[in-house]
Rosetta silent file (secondary structure, phi, psi, omega in degrees, C-alpha in Angstrom):
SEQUENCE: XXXXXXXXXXXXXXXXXXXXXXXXXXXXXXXXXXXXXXXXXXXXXXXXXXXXXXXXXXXXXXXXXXXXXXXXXXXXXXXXXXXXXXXXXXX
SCORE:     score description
SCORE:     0.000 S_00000001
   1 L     0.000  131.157 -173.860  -11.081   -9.599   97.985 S_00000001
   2 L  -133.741  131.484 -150.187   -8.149  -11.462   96.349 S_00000001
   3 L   -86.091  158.397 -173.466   -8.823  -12.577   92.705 S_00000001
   4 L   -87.811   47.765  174.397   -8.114  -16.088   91.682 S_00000001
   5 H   -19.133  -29.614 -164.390   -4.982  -14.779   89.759 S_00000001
   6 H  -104.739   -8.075 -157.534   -4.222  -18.524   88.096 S_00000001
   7 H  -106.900  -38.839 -157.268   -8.164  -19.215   87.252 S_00000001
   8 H   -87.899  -26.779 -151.843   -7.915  -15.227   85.582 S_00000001
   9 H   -86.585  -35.506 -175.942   -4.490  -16.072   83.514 S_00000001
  10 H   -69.496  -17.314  167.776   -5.979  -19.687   82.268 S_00000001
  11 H   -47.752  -50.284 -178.072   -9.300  -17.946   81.668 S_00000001
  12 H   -87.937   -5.632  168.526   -7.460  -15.823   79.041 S_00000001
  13 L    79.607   38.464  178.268   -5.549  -18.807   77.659 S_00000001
  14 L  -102.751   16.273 -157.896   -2.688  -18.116   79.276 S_00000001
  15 L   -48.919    9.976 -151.969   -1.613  -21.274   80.587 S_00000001
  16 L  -136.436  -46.337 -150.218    2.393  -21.354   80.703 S_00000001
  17 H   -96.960  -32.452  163.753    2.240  -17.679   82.962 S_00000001
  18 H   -71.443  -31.129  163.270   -0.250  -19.783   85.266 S_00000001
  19 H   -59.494  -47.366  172.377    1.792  -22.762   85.686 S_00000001
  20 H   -53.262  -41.398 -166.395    4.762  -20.021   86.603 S_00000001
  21 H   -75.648  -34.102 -178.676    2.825  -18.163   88.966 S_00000001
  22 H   -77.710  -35.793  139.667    1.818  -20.943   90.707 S_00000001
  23 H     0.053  -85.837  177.886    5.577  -22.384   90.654 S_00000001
  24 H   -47.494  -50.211 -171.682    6.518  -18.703   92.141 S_00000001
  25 H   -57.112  -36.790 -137.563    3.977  -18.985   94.649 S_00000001
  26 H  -101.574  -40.812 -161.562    4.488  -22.311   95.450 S_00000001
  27 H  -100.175  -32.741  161.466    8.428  -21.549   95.834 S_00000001
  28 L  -149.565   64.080  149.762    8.473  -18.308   97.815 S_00000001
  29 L    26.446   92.612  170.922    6.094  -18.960  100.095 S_00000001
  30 L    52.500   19.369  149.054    4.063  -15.950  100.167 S_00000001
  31 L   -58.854  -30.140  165.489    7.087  -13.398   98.711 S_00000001
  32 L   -79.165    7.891  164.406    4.966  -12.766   95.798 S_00000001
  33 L   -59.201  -38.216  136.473    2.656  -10.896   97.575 S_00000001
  34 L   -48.307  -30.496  179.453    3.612   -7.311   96.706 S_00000001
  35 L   -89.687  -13.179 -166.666    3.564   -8.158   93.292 S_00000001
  36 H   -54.617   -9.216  174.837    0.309   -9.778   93.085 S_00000001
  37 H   -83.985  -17.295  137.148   -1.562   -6.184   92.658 S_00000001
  38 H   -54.653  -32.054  174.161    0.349   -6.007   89.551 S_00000001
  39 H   -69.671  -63.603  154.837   -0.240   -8.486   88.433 S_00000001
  40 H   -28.921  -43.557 -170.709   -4.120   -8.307   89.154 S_00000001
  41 H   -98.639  -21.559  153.920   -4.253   -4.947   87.505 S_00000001
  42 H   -67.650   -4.542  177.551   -2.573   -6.365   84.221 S_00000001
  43 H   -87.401  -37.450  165.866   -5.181   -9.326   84.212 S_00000001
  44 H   -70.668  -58.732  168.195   -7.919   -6.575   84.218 S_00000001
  45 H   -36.198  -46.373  168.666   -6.255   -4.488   81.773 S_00000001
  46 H   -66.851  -34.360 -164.228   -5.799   -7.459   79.232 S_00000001
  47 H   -64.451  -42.903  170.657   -9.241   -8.786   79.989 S_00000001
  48 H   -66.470  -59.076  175.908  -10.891   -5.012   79.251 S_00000001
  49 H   -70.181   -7.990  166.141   -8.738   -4.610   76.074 S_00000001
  50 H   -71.065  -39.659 -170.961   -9.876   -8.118   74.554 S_00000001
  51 H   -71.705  -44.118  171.332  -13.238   -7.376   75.574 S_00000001
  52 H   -75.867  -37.714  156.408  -13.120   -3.695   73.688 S_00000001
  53 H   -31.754  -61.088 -154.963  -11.372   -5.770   70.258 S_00000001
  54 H   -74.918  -21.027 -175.873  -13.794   -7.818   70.250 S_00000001
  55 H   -98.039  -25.107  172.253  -16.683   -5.628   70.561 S_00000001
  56 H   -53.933  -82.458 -164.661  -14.465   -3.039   68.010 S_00000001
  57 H   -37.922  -33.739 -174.150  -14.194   -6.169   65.742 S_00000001
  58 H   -86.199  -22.060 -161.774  -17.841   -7.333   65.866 S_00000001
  59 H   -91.449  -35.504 -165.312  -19.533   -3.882   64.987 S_00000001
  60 H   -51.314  -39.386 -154.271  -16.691   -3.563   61.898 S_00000001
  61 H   -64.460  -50.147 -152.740  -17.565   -7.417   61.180 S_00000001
  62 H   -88.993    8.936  167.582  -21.674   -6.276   60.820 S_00000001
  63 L    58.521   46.407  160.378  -20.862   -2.992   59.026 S_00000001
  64 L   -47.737  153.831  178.041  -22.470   -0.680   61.373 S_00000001
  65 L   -84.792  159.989  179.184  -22.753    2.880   60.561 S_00000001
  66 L   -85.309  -36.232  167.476  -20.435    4.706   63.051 S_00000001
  67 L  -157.363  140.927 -160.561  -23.252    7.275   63.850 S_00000001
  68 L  -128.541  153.347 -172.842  -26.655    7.410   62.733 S_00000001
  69 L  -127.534 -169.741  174.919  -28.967   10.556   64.187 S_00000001
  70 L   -89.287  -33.006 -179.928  -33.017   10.660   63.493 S_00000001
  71 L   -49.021  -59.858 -177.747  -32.357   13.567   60.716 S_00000001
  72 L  -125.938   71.205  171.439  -31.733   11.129   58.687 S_00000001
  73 L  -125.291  140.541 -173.296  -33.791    7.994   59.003 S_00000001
  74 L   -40.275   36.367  173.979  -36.558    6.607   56.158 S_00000001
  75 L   -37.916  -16.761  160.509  -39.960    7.033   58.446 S_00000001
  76 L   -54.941  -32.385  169.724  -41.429    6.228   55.055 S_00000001
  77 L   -93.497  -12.969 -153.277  -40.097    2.508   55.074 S_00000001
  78 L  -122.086  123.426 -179.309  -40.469    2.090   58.841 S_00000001
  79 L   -83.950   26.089 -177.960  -43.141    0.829   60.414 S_00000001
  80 L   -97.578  135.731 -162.045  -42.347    2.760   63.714 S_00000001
  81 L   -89.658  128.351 -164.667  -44.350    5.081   65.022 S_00000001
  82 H   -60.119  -34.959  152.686  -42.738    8.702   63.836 S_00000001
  83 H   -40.836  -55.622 -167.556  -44.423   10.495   66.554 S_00000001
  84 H   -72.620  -50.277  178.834  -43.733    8.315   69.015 S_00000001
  85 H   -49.358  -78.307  170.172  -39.405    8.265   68.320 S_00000001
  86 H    -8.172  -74.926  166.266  -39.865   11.994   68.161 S_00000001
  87 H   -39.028  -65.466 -179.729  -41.362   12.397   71.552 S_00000001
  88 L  -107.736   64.208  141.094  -38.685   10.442   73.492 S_00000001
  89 L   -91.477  -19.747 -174.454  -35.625   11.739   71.476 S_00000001
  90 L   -86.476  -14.740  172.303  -36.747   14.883   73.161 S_00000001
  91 L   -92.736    0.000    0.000  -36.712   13.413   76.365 S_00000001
């Protein structure tokens, strides 16, 4: 399957390295063919590390606890049944 490499780099707001590649492409007529799997695998690599910032960035943003267990949550304020959690943490 061969990825829409200029659709992937303007997707990411890359627009100047998508004008080139299509330039290169355009200019040596299929010669850019060995590199395009490099290329492809740094357009997944960028796209997977914005997408892990951003998801870093959003839980810091909402002040998540980093790891919360059952030991110590309030069943006294929570209207969840205590039993019921209990049961399928064990499962």
């Amino acid at each position: 399957m061969t990825r829409d490499v200029i659709a992937e780099l303007k997707a990411l707001r890359l627009h100047g390295m998508a004008g080139t590649w299509a330039d290169l492409i355009e200019q040596n007529n299929g010669g850019l063919e060995p590199s395009r799997w490099l290329v492809e695998q740094m357009l997944l690599a960028e796209t997977t590390d914005r997408a892990t910032r951003s998801i870093s960035y959003q839980m810091n943003a909402a002040k998540f606890p980093v790891h919360r267990d059952l030991a110590g949550f309030d069943f006294e304020v929570s209207p969840v049944d205590r039993k019921l959690v209990l049961q399928l943490a064990e499962k």
